[in-house]
N, C-alpha and C positions, 0 to 999 in steps of 0.2 A: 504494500500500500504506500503511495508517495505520499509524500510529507507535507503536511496540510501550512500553508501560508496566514498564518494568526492576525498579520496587521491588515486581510484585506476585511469588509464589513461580512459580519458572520452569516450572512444568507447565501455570500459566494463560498463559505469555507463549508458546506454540505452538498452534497451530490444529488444527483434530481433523482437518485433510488432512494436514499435517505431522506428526501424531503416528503416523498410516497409514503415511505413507511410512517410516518410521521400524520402523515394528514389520513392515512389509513386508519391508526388509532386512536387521533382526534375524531372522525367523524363517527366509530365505535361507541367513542363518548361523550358526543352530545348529544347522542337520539339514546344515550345511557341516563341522560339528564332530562331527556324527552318524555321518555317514558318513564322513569320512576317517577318525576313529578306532577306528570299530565293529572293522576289522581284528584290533587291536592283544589284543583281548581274546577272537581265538578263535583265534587261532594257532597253539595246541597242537593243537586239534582239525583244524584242517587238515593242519596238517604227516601227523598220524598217516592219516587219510585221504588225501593225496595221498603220502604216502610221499616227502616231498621232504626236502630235506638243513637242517642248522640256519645255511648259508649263503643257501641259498636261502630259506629262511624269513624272515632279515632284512631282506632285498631287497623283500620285499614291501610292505611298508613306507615304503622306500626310494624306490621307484616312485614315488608319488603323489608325492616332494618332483624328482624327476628333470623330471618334470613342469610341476613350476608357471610356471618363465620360459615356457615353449611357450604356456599356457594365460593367463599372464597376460598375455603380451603381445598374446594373440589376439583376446579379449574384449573386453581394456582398449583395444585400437584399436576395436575396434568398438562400441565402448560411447561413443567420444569422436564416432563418424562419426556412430551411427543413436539414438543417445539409452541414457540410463541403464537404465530400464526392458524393455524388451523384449530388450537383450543379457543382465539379470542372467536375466529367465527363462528364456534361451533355456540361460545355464551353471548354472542349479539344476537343469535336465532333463538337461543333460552328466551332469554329477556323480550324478543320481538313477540314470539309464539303465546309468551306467559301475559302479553298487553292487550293481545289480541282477545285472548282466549276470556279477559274479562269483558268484555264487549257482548258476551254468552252468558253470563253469570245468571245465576235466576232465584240467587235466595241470598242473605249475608257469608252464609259457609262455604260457598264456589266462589265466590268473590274472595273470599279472605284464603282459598287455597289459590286460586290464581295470580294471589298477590304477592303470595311467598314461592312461586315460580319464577314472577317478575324479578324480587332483591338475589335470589340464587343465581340468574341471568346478568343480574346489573353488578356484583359482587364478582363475580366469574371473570366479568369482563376489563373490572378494573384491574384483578389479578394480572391479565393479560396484557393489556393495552400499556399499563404502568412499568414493569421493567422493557418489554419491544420497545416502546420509546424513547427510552433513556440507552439501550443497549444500541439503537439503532445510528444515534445521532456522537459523534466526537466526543470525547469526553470533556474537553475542556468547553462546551455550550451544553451540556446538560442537566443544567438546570436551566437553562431557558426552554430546552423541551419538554421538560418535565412540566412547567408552568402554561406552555403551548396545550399540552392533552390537557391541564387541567382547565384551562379557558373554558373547554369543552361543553363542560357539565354544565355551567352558565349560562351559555348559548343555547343549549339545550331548554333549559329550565324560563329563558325568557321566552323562547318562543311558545311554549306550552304555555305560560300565561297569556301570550297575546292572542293563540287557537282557540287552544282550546273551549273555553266559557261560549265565544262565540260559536262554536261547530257544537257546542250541546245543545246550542239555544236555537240555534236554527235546524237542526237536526233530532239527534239523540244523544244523551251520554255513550251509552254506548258505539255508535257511529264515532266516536273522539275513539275510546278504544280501538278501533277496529283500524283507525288510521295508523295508531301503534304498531303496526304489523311491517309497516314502509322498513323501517332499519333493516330488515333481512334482505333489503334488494341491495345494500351496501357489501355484503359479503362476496359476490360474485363482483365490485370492484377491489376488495381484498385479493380474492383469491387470483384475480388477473395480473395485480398491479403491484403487491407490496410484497418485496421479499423477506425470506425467514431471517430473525436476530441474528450475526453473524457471533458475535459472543455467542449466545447458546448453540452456535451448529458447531465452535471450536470446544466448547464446553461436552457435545455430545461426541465427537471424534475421541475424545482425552478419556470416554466412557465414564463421566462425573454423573452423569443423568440416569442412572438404572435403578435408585433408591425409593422409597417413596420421600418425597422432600418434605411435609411436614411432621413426620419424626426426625427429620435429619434437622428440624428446627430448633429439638430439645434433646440432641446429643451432647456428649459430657465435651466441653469446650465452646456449646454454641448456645447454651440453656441460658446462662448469664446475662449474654447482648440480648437476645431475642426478648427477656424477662423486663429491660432497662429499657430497650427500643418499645414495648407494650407503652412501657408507663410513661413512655413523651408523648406517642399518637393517644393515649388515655388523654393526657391531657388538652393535648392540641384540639382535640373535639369539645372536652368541656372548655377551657377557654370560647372557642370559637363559635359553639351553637345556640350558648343559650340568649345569645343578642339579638342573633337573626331569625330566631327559632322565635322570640317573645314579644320583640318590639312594634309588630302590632298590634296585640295587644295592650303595648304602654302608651302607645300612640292613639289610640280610641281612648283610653280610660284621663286623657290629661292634653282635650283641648284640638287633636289634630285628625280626630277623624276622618272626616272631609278630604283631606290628601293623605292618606294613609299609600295609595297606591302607588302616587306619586313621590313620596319620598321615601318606601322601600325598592323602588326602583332605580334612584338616586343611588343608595344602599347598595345594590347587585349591580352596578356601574362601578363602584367603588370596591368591589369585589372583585370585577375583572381586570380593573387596572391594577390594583396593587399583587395580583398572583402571577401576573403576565413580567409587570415590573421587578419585583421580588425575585424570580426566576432569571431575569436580563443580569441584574447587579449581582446576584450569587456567582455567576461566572466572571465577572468582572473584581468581586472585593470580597470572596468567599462566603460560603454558604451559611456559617454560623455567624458572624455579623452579619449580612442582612436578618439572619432568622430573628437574632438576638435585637436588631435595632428597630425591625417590625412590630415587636411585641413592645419591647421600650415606650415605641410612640404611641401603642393601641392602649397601654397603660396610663398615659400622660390625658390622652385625650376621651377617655371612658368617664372620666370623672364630670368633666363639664358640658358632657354631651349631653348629661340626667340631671343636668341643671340651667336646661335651658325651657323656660317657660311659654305656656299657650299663644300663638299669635307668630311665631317665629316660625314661619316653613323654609325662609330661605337659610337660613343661621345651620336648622334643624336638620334641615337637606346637607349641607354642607359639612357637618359633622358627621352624620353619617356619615358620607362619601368618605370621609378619610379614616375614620374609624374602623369602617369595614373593611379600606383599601389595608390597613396595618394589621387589624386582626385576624381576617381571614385568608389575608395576600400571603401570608408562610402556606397558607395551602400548593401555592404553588410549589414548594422547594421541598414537599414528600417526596416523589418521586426518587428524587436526587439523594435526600439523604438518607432514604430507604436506602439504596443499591450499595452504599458502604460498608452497611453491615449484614448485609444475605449476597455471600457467594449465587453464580450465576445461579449451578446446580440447584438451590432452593431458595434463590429471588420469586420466585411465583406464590409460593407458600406465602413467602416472608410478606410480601404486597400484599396476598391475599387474604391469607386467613388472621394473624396477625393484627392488619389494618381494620378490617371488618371487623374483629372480635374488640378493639379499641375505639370504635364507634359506639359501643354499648355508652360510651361519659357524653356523646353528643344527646341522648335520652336523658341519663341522670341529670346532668348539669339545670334543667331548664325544673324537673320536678324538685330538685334543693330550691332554686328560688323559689319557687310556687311553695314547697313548703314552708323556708323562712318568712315567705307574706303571709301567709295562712296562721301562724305561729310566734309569729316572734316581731309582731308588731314595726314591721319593716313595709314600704313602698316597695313596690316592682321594681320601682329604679334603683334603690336601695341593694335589694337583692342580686338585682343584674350586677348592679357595680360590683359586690362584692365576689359576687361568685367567679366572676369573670378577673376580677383585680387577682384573687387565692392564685386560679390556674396560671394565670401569668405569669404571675413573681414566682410557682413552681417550674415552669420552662424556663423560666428565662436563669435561672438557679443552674437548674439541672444542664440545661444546654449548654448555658455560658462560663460555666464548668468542665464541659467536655466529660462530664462524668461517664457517658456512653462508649466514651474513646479512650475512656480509661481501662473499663472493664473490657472493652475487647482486646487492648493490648494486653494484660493480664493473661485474657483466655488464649493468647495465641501464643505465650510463654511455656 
């Protein structure tokens, strides 16, 4: 392989095969962001058509996240045995099939099993999509690709707010379903266009790939990082969920109703800038200062964001935007600092099941506030701030520490 020219602009320093593979598992996961979220915005209109309760309605939801260690860990081994490529197509057709197939539901129980098809599909596929991407692109701009797939999800997740509600309201909910099915025609420009990881095809040569990889997660040497890596992506989900997860909610109950849509939209603007950003400058000033300086400023500015009173949508808007862009913009730079610590052989594992099973604090985080309001005579904001301030200053500790980089030097002694 000739020797890649660093000072020319990094879009001449990838290969128009690498840019494939690339926009391959981008497009994997935005209709991953498609359809897991398309749900969320027809809700109403199910409930009143299935006639189901407002518990079981949030369940459903719920589903697809009960899901992901199952689906991640399923993929993600089989993504490390049989190659990147053909296990993500095989969980973009999981995830397509399982969106479709609630478009059919005909009672809350087929719905809620079609829905935990969907997270085992969408789980499977980040497996996949997350080390190809990073395996596929140079190493010294791999975190800007890693922050590239993760755009994805957003992209995804906007347009199903702007379809979907309308295509139920002029249609059916389930007609939005059944549009869900469209990702599976992307697989046949996978399978035409993008080639296999070259890391795991040299990985599969060297015969590192014949194990099942998520026991090779918790082998004597690898149990320690894998246990340390959990408890950053633990936290990185509660940090990060329960602001976007609740701020509608604080948003209606104090004055801003009215533009609620509007200025979580702001929010998910501010989301894609700072993970796309986050992911540029990780390549440029390393990947643990930006991590460490993202969270810094999502902590500085959390504070005055839930003290800004009724009447302010521009102020309001505007703090979002930045607060999202700092606190959720490290989402960008998983990818990347996943693949340091899971060898090629069981990166699929390590992204998959691993990640998904540390998404369980993106749930808890948001029910600790709700209980501290419930409880302990605290405001929403109150509790946001706090819950969200804890996770912080635990990453930003634990990272900025390099505590993770300690124990893997350790285990490789």
């Amino acid at each position: 392989m000739s020797e890649i020219n660093t000072n020319l602009p990094w879009y001449r320093q990838v290969s128009p095969m690498q840019k494939k593979a690339l926009f391959s598992a981008w497009l994997g996961y935005v209709f991953d962001g498609f359809d897991f979220m398309l749900i969320t915005y027809i809700l109403v209109a199910i409930q009143q058509d299935l006639q189901i309760s407002n518990v079981q309605t949030s369940t459903l939801f719920m589903a697809a996240f009960v899901a992901r260690p199952i689906g991640g860990a399923l993929f993600g081994a089989l993504c490390d045995k049989f190659g990147r490529k053909p296990i993500m197509m095989a969980a973009i057709l999981t995830y397509s099939v399982g969106t479709a197939l609630c478009g059919f539901a005909f009672n809350y129980i087929s719905l809620f099993c079609f829905r935990l098809i969907v997270g085992i599909g969408m789980a499977g596929e980040y497996a996949c999509s997350a080390p190809y991407a990073v395996e596929s692109w140079p190493k010294h701009l791999r975190g800007f690709a890693g922050a590239i797939l993760v755009s994805g999800f957003s992209v995804g997740n906007i347009t199903a707010s702007q379809l979907m509600p309308w295509i139920a309201e002029m249609h059916s909910w389930r007609t939005a379903f059944f549009i869900g099915i469209i990702p599976a025609l992307i697989v046949l420009y996978i399978r035409r266009h993008a080639p296999e990881s070259e890391e795991w095809q040299q990985s599969n040569r060297e015969g590192k790939t014949q194990g099942f990889s998520v026991k090779e997660l918790f082998r004597q040497g690898q149990w320690p990082v894998t246990l340390i890596v959990f408890a950053v992506l633990f936290g990185v989900f509660s940090a990060n969920w329960p602001i976007p997860g609740l701020m509608p909610k604080y948003l209606s109950e104090n004055g801003y109703q009215d533009s609620i849509s509007t200025l979580m939209s702001f929010a998910g603007l501010g989301i894609m800038t700072g993970v796309l950003l986050s992911g540029y400058l990780a390549d440029k000033l390393g990947i643990i200062k930006v991590f460490i300086g993202g969270l810094a400023l999502s902590l500085i500015l959390v504070f005055p964001t839930f003290m800004i009173g009724p009447g302010n949508e521009p102020l309001m808007a505007l703090m979002l935007f930045l607060l999202l862009a700092t606190n959720l913009g490290v989402g960008g730079l998983i990818p990347k600092y996943l693949s340091t610590y899971f060898p090629v052989e069981m990166r699929g594992a390590g992204f998959g099941f691993i990640y998904n099973l540390a998404a369980i604090g993106g749930g808890i985080a948001p029910v600790t506030c709700a209980f501290f309001t419930d409880n302990m005579d605290l405001g929403l904001g109150q509790a946001l701030v706090y819950v969200t301030a804890f996770w912080t200053l635990f990453l930003v500790i634990t990272v900025g520490c390099k505590i993770p980089d300690f124990i893997q030097k350790r285990c490789a002694k």
